[in-house]
N, CA, C and O of each residue as an XYZ file, in Angstrom:
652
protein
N      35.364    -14.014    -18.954
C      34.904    -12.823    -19.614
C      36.119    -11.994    -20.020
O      36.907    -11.650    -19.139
N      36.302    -11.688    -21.144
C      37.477    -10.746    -21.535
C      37.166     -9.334    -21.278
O      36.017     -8.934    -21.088
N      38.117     -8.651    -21.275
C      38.382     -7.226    -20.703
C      37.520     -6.578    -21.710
O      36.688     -5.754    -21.329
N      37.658     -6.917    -23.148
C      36.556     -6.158    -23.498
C      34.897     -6.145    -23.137
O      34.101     -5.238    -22.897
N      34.811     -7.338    -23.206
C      33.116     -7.301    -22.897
C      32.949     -6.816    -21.363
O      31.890     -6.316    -20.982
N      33.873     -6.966    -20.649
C      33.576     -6.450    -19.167
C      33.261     -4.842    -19.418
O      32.194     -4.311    -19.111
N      34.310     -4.208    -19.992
C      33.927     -3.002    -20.191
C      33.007     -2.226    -20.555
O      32.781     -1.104    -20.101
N      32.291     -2.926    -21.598
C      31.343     -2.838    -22.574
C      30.531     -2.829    -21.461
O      29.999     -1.736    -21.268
N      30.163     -4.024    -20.362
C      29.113     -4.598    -19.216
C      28.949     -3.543    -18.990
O      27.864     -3.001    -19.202
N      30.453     -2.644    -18.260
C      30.660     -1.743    -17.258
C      29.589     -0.524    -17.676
O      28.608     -0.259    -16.981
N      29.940      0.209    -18.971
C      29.536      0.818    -19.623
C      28.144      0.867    -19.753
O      27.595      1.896    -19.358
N      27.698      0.282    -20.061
C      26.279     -0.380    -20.326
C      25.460     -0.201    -18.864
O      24.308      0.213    -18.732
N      26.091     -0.496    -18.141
C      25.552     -0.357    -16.692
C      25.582      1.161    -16.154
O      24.686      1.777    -15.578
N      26.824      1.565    -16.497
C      26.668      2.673    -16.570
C      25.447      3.976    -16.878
O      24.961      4.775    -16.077
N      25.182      3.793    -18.475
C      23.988      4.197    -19.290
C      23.086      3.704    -18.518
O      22.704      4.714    -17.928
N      22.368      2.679    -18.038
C      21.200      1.605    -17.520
C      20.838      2.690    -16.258
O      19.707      3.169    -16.180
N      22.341      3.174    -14.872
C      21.709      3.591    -13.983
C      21.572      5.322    -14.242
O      20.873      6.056    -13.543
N      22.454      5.796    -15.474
C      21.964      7.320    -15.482
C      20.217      7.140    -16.082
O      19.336      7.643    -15.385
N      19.874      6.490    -17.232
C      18.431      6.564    -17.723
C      17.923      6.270    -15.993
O      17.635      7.218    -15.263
N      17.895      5.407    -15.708
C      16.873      4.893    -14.298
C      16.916      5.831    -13.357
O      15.907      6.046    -12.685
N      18.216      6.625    -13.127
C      18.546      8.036    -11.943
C      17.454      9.132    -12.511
O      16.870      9.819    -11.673
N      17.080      9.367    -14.283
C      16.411      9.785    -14.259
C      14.892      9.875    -14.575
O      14.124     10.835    -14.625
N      14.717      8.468    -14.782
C      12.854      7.984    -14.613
C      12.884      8.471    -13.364
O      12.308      9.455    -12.900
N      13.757      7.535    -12.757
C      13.176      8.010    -10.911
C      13.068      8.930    -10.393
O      12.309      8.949     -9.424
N      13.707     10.019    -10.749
C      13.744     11.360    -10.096
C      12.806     12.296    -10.713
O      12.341     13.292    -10.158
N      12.549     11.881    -11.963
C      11.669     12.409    -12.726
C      10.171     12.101    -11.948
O       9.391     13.043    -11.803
N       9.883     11.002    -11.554
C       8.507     10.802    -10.588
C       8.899     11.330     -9.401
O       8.181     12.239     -8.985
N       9.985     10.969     -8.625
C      10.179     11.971     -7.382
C       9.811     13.312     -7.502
O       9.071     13.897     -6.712
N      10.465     13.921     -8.750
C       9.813     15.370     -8.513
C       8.589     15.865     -8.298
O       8.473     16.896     -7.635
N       7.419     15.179     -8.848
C       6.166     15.523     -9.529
C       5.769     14.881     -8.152
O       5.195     15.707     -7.442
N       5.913     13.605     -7.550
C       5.166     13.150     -6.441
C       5.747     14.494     -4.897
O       5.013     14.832     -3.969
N       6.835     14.847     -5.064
C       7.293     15.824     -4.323
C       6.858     17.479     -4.121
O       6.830     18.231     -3.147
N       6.552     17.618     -5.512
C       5.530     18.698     -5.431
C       4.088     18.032     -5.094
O       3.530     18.957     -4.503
N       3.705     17.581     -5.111
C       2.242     16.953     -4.473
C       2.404     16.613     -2.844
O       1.622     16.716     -1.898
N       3.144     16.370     -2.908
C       3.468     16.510     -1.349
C       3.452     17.294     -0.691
O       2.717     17.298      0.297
N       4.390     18.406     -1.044
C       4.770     20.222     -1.211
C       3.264     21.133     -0.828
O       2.942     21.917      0.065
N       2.523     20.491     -2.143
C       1.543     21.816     -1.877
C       0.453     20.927     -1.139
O       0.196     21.197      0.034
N      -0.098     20.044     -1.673
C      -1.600     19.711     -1.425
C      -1.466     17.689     -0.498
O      -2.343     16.824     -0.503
N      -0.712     17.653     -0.157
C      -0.932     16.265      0.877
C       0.149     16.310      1.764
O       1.330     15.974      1.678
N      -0.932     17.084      3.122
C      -0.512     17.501      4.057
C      -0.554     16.618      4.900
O       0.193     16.761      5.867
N      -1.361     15.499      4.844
C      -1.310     14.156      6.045
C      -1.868     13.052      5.681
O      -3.005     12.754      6.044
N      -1.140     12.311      4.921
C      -1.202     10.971      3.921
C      -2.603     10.283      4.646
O      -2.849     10.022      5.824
N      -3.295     10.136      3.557
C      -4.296      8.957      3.989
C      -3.886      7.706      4.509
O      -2.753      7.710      4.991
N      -4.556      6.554      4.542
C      -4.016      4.955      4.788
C      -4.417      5.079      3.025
O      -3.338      4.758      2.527
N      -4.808      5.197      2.545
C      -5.145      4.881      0.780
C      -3.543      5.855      0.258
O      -2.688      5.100     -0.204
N      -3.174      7.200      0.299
C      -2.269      7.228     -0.739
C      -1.512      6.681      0.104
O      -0.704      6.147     -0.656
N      -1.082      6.344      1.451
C       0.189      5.441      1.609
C       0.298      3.923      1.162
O       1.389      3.362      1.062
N      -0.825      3.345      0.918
C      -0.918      1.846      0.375
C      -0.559      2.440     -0.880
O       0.610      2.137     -1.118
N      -1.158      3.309     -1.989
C      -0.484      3.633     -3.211
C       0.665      3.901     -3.297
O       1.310      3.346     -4.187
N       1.292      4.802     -2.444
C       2.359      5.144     -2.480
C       3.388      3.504     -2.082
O       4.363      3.225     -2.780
N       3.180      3.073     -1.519
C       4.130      2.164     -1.113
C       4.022      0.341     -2.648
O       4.671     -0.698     -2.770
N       2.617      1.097     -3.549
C       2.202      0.097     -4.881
C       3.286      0.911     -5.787
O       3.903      0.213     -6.592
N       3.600      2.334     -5.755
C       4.047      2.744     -6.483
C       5.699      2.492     -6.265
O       6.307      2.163     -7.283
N       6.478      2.622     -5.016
C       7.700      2.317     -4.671
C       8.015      0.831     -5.389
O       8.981      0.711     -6.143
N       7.416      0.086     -5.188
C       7.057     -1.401     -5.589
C       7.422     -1.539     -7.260
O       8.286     -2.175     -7.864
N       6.319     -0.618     -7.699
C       6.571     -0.588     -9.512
C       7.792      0.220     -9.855
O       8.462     -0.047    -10.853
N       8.024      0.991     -9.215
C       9.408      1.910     -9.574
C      10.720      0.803     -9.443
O      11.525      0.582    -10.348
N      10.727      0.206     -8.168
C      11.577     -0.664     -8.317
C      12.501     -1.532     -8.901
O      13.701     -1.797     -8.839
N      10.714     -2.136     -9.946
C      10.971     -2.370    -11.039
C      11.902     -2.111    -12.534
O      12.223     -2.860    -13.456
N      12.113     -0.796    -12.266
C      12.170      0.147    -13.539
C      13.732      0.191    -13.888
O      14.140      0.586    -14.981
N      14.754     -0.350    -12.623
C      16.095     -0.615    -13.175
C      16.158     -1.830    -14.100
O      16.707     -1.937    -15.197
N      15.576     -2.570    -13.506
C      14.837     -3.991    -14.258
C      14.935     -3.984    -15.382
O      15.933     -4.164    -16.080
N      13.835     -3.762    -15.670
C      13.015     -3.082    -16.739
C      14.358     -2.383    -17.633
O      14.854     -3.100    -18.503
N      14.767     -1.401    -17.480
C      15.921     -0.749    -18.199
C      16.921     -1.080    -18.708
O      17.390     -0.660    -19.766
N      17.450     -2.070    -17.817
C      18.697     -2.797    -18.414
C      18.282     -3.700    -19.126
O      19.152     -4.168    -19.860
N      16.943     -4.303    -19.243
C      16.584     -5.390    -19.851
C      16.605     -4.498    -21.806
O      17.217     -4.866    -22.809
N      15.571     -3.185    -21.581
C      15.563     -2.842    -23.091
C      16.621     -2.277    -23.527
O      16.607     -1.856    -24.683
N      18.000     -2.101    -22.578
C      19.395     -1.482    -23.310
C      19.967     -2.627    -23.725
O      20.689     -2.558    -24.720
N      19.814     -3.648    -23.201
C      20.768     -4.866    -23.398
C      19.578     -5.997    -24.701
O      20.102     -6.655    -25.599
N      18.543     -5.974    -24.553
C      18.006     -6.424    -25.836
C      16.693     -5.674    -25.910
O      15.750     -5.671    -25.119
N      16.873     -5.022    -27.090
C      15.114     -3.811    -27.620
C      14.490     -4.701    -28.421
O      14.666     -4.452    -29.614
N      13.741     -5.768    -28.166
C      12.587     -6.757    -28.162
C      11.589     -5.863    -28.235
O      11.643     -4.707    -27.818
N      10.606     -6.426    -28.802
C       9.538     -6.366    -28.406
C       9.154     -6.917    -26.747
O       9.061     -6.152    -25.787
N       9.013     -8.037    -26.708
C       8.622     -7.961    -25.603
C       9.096     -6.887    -24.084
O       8.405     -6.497    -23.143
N      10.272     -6.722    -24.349
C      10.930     -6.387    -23.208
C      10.193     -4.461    -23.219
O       9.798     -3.703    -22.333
N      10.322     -4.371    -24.612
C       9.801     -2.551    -24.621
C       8.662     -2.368    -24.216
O       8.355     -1.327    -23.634
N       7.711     -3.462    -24.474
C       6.442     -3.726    -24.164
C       6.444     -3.999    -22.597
O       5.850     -3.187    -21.888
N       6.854     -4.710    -22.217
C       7.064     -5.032    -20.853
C       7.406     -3.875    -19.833
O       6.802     -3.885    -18.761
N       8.276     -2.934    -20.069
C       8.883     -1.318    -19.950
C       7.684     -0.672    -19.997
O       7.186     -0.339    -18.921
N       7.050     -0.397    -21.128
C       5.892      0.178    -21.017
C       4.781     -0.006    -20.477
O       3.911      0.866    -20.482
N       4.576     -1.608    -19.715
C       3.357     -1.239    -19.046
C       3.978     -1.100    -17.658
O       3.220     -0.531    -16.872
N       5.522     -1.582    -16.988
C       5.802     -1.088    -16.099
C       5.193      0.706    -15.556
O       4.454      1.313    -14.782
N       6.201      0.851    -16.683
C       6.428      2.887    -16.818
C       4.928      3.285    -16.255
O       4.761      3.907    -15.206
N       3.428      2.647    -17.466
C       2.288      3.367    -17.348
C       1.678      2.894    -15.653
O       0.809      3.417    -14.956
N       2.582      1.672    -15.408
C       1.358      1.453    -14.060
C       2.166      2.664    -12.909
O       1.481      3.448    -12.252
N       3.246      2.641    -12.851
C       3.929      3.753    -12.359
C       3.343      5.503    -12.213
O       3.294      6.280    -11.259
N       2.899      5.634    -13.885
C       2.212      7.122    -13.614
C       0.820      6.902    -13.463
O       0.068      7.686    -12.884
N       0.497      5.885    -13.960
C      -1.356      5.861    -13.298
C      -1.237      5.622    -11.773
O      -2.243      5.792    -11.083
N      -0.280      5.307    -11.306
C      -0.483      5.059     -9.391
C       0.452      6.740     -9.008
O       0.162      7.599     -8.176
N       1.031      6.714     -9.506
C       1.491      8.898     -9.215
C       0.016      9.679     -9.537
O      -0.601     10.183     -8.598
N      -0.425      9.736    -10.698
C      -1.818     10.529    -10.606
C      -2.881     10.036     -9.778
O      -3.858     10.741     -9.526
N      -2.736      8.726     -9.287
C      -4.460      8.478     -8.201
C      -2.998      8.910     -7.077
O      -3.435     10.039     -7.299
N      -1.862      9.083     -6.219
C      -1.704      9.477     -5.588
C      -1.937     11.168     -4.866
O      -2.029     11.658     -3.741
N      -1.955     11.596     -6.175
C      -1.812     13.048     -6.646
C      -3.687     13.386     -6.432
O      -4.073     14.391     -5.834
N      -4.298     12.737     -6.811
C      -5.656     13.070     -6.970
C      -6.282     12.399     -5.388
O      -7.170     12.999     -4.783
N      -5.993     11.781     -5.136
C      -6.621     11.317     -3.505
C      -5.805     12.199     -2.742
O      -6.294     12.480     -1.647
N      -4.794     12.676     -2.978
C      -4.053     14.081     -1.795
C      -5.024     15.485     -1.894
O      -5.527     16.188     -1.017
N      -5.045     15.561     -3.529
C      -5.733     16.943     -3.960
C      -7.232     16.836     -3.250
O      -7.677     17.777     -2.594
N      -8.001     15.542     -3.453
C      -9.182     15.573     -3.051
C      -9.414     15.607     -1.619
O     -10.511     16.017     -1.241
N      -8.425     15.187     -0.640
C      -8.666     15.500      0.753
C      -8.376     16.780      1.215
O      -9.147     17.373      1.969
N      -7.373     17.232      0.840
C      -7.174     18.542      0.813
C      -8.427     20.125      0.656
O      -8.489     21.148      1.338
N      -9.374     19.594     -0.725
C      -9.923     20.249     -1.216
C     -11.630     19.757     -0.854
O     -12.599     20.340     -1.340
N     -11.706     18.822     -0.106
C     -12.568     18.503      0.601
C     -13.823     19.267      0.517
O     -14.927     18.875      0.140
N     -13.406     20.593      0.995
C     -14.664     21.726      1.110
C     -15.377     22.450      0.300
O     -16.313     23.205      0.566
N     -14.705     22.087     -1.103
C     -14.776     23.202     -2.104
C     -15.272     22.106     -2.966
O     -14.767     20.994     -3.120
N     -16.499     22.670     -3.582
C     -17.016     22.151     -4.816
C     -16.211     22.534     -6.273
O     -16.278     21.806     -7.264
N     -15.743     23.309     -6.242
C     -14.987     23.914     -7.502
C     -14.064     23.465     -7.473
O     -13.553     23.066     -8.520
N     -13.486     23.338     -6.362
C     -11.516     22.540     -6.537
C     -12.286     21.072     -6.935
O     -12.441     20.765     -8.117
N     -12.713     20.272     -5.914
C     -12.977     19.248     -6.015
C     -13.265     19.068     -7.973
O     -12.680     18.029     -8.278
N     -13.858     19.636     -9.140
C     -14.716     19.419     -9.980
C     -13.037     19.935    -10.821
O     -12.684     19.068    -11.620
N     -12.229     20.925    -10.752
C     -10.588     21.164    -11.340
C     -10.057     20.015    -10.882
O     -10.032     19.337    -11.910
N      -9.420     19.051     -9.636
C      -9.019     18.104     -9.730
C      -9.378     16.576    -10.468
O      -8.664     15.591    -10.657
N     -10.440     16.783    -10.706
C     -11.377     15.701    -11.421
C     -10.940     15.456    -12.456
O     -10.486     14.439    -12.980
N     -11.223     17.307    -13.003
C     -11.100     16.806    -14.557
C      -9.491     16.803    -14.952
O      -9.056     16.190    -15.927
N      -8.669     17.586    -14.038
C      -7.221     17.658    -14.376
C      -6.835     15.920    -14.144
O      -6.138     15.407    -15.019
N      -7.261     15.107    -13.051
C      -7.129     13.787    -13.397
C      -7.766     13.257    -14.483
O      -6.965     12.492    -15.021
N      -8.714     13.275    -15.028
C      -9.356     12.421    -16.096
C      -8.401     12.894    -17.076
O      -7.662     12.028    -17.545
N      -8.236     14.258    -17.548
C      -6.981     14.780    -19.015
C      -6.043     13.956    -18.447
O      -5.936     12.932    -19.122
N      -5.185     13.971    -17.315
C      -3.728     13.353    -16.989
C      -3.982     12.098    -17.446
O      -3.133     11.912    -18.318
N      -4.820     10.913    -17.333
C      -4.790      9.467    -17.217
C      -5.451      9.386    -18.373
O      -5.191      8.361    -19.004
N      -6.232     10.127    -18.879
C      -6.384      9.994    -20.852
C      -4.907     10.006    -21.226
O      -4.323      8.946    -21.452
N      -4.287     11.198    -21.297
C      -3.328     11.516    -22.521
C      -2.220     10.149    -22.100
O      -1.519      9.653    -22.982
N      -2.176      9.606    -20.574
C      -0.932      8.746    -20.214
C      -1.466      7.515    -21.292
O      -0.948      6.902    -22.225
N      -2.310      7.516    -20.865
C      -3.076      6.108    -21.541
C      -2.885      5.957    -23.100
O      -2.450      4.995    -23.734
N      -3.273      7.013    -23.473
C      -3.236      7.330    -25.022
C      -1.785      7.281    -25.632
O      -1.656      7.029    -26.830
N      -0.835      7.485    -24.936
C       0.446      8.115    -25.509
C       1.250      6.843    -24.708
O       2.438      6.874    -25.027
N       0.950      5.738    -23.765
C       1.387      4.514    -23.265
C       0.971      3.648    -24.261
O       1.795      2.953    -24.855
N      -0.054      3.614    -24.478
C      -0.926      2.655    -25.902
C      -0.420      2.768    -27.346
O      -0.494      1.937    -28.252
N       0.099      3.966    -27.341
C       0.673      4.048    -29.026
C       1.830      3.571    -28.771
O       2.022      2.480    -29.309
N       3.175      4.204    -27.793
C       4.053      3.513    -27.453
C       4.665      1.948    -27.031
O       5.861      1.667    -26.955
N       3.614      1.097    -26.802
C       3.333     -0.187    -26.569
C       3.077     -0.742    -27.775
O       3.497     -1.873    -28.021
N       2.409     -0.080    -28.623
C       2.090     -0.802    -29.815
C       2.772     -0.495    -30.730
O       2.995     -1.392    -31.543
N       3.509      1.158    -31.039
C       4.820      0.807    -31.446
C       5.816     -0.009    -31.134
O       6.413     -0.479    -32.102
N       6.237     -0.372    -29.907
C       6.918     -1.332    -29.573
C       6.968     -2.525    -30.420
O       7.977     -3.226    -30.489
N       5.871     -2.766    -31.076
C       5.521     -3.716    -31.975
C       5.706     -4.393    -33.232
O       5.483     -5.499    -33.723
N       6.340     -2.981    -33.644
C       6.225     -2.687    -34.973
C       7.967     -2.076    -34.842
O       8.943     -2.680    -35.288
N       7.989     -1.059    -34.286
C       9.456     -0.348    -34.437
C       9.907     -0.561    -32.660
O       9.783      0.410    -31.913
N      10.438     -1.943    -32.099
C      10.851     -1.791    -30.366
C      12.158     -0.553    -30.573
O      12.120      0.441    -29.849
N      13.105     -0.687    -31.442
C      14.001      0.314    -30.686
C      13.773      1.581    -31.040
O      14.574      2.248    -30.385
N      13.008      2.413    -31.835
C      11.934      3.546    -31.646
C      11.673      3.656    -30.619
O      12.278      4.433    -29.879
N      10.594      2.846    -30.197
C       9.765      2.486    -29.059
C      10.664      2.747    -27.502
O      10.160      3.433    -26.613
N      11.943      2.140    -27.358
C      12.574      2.341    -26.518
C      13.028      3.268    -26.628
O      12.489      3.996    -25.794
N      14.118      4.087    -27.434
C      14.634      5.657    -27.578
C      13.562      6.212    -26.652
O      13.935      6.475    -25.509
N      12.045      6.472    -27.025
C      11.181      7.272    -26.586
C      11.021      7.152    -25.352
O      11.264      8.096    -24.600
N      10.623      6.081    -24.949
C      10.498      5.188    -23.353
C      11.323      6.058    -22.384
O      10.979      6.582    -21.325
N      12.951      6.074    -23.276
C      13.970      6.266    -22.483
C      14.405      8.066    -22.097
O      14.728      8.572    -21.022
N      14.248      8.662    -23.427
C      14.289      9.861    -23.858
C      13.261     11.156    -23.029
O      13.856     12.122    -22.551
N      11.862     11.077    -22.927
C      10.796     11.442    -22.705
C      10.889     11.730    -20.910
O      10.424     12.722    -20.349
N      11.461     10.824    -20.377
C      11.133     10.988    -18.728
C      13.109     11.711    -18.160
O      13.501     12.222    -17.110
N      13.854     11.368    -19.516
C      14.756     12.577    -19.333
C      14.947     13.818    -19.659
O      15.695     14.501    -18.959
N      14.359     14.324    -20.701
C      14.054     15.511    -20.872
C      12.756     16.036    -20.107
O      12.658     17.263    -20.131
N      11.420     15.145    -19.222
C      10.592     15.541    -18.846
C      11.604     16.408    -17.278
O      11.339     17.549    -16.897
N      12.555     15.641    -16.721
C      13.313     15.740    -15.649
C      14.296     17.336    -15.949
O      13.980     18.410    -15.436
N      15.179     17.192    -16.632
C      15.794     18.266    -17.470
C      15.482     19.489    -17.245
O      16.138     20.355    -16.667
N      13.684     19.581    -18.074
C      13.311     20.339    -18.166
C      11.568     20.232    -18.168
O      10.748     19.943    -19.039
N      11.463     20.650    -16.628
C      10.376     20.239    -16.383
C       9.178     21.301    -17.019
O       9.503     22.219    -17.772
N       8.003     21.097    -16.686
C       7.164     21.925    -17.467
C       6.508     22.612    -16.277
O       6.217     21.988    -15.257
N       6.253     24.080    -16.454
C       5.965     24.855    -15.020
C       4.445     24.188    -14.360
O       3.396     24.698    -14.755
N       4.412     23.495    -13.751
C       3.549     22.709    -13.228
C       2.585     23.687    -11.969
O       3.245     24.002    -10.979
N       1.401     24.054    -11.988
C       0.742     24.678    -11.064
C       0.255     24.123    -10.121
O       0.073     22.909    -10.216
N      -0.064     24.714     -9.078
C       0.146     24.125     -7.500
C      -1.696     23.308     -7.210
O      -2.155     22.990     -6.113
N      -2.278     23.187     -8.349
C      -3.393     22.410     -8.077
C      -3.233     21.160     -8.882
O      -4.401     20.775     -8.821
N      -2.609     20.244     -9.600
C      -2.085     18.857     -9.922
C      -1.840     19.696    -11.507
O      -1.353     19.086    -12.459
């Protein structure tokens, strides 16, 4: 391997673990405030999720270096259903904490519901266009992939203490 392409590797690896430092921390935060306010003593269900979700995150260096080093289709596509199984297992974590928590209350219980059903629409909706852009435009498709969960991190959005 010549000194240049090593560098280039180096580099590249470089970029690969700042994007992945911040997918990951970007779900750390959001699963950390759920922790914070409303899941005060883990079920056996969000710890089996939680430990499905460690599992898919895992993934996600994977996953990353694969769409910096070739923006395929397949591979952006592949990224993206990683990414979505990732936040659909953070929101049923988030929503089985909120719901034990809120146990007593018909009104919380009926706000966590629907704040899960909007969360796992819009993921779904906005994972599905992104996947299928992937299709059509992958390194679009990846910019966004990559872009979106670093500025979500950055600059988070004031998130209220019921999900």
């Amino acid at each position: 391997m010549s000194a240049l392409s090593s560098r280039r590797l180096w580099k590249l690896l470089q970029i690969v673990f700042l994007i992945t430092f911040f997918v990951v921390a970007d779900f750390w935060y959001d699963l950390h405030l759920a922790f914070s306010y409303y899941i005060f003593k883990p079920s056996k269900t969000i710890a089996v999720l939680d430990f499905f979700f460690l599992a898919d995150l895992s993934l996600l260096p994977v996953m990353t270096k694969w769409i910096m080093a070739e923006s395929s289709t397949f591979a952006v596509a592949n990224f993206g259903v990683v990414f979505l199984i990732a936040k659909i297992l953070e929101y049923l974590i988030q929503y089985f904490g909120a719901k034990k928590t809120a146990k007593y209350s018909q009104i919380m219980n009926i706000i966590i519901s629907r704040s899960f059903i909007r969360k796992v629409s819009v993921t779904l909706f906005l994972n599905i266009v992104l996947i299928g852009l992937s299709f059509v435009l992958p390194r679009l498709a990846m910019i966004l992939y990559v872009v979106i969960p670093v500025i979500s991190f950055l600059f988070p959005v004031k998130r209220n203490k019921i999900m």
